[in-house]
Each structure stands twice: as structure tokens, then as C-alpha cells.
FIFI-520390 format. One record per residue (C-alpha): x, y, z. Coordinates in steps of 0.2 Angstrom, whole numbers, padded with zeros to 4 digits, always signed. Layout:
BEGIN
XYZ;...
REM end
This chain:
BEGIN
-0528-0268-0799;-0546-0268-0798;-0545-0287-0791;-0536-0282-0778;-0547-0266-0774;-0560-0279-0773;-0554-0292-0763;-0548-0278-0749;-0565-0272-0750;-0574-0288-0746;-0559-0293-0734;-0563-0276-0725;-0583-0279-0727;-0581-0296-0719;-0568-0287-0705;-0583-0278-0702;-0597-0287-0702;-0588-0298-0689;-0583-0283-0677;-0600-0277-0676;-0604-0296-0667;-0589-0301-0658;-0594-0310-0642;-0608-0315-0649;-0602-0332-0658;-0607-0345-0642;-0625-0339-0650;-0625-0341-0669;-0634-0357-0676;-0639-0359-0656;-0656-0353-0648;-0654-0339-0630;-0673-0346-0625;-0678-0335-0609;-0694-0334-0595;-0702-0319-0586;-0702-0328-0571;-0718-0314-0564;-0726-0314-0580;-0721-0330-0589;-0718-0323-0604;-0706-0335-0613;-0696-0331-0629;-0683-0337-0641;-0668-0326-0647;-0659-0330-0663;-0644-0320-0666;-0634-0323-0683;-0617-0321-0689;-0622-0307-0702;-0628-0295-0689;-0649-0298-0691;-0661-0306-0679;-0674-0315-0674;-0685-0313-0660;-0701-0324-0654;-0711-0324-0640;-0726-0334-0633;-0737-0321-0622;-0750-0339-0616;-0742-0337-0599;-0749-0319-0597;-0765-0317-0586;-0769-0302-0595;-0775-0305-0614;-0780-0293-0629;-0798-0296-0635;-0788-0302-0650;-0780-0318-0643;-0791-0332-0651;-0783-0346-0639;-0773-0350-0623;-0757-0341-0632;-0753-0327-0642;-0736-0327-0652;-0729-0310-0656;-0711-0310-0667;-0699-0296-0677;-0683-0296-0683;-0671-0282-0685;-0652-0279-0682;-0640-0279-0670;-0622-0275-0666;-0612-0280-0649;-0603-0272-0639;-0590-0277-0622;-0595-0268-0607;-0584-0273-0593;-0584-0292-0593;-0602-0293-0601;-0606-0294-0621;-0620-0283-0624;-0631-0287-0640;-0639-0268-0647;-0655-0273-0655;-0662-0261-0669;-0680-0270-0673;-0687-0268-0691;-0700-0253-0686;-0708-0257-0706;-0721-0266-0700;-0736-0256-0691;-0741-0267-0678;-0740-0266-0659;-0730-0276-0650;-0736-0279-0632;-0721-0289-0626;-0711-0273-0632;-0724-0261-0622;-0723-0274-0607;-0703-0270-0608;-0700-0288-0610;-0681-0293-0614;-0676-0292-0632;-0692-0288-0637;-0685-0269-0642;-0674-0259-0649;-0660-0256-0635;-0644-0264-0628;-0646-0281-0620;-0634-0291-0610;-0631-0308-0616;-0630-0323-0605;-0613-0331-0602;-0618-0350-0604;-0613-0363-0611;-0624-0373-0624;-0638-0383-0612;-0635-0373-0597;-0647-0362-0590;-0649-0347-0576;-0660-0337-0567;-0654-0318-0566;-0663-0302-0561;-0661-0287-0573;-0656-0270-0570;-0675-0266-0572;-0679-0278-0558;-0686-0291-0568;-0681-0310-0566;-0679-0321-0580;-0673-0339-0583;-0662-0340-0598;-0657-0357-0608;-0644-0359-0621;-0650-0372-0633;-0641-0379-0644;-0646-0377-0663;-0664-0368-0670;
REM end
């Protein structure tokens, strides 16, 4: 009895886990790579099958630079969370960013894309194709699907 209370219990875990990132599976073990096309901004989104992230971003491109930036680029990355969910024909990826660390994030404070906590839609591409889409907050960005990390 205790077999089977288990098995159902990683059976339902795994049920889970996999409902919280349907629509989401054209991106595991691929990279969303993205572009402010105003403030060229790029970044690099990695969204795995177990619900956690990865987010990167090169800020090089900006023409505005913290005194701390020692170089023609500064890189600023978390990782955190993230559920989907269907909104009309789009998948939306819900990031919830590790908020342990102390640090500030000026692509977060510039409301870059995936840089926090929020719901994102998620391209509809297919692996190598790219687009050039303005979101709702008027912002353009080019986004890639690459395949692999």
C-alpha cells in the first residue's frame, strides 16, 4: 500500500510539475535570445522543464552606463521560477525571480523583458526563426529561438 501511495504521489507531483509549463516545451534545452531594438539591450532566456529559469542579459549596447561598468559591457543575470499560462492563443511564461540576492538590477528597473517578476508572452517560433514584435508596453524587440544552450 505504501508503494502505491507513493508511486500516485510522484505520478501526481510529476502531473504537476508539467501543468505548471505546458506551452512551454518548444523552449526547454533551446535558448529565447531577444533585443531592445531602442536600447540594444540583448539577453538570453532559458526556461526548463522543472519550472526554474535562467535569465542573462548584456547591457554593452546601452548609451547610459553605471560608474561600475569596467568595460564596453556589463552582464547582469538571476534566476527564479516560472509557471505558464494560455491566454487566448498566446502562452504566457509568469516569472517569479529569486529576490535572495540584494543586488539591483538595472535591466529590471529599465522594464526590460524577462528581466522581472511578471507574466511574459513567449514567442511562437520555431527553432532558428526570429521576429521583430512590439510589446504592449510599446517597446520593440527582436526575438530568436536558438536551438540548444
Amino acid at each position: 500500500m505504501k508503494k502505491l501511495i507513493l508511486g500516485l504521489t510522484a505520478m501526481t507531483a510529476f502531473a504537476v510539475a508539467r501543468a505548471q509549463t505546458v506551452g512551454a516545451e518548444n523552449f526547454f534545452n533551446n535558448t529565447i535570445y531577444l533585443q531592445n531594438q531602442k536600447t540594444l539591450v540583448s539577453g538570453a532566456l532559458w526556461l526548463n522543464q522543472d519550472g526554474s529559469y535562467i535569465v542573462f542579459f548584456n547591457r554593452g549596447g546601452q548609451k547610459i552606463m553605471p560608474q561600475s561598468a569596467a568595460g564596453p559591457f556589463q552582464l547582469e543575470g538571476r534566476e527564479g521560477t516560472y509557471t505558464t499560462r494560455i491566454v487566448g492563443s498566446s502562452t504566457e511564461a509568469c516569472l517569479k525571480p529569486d529576490t535572495s540576492t540584494k543586488f539591483t538590477y538595472y535591466t529590471e528597473k529599465g522594464g526590460e523583458v524577462f528581466a522581472g517578476s511578471g507574466c511574459y508572452e513567449l514567442p511562437v517560433l520555431a527553432v532558428g526563426a526570429s521576429e521583430v514584435k512590439t510589446l504592449p508596453d510599446g517597446k520593440t524587440y527582436k526575438f530568436w529561438l536558438l536551438g540548444g544552450r
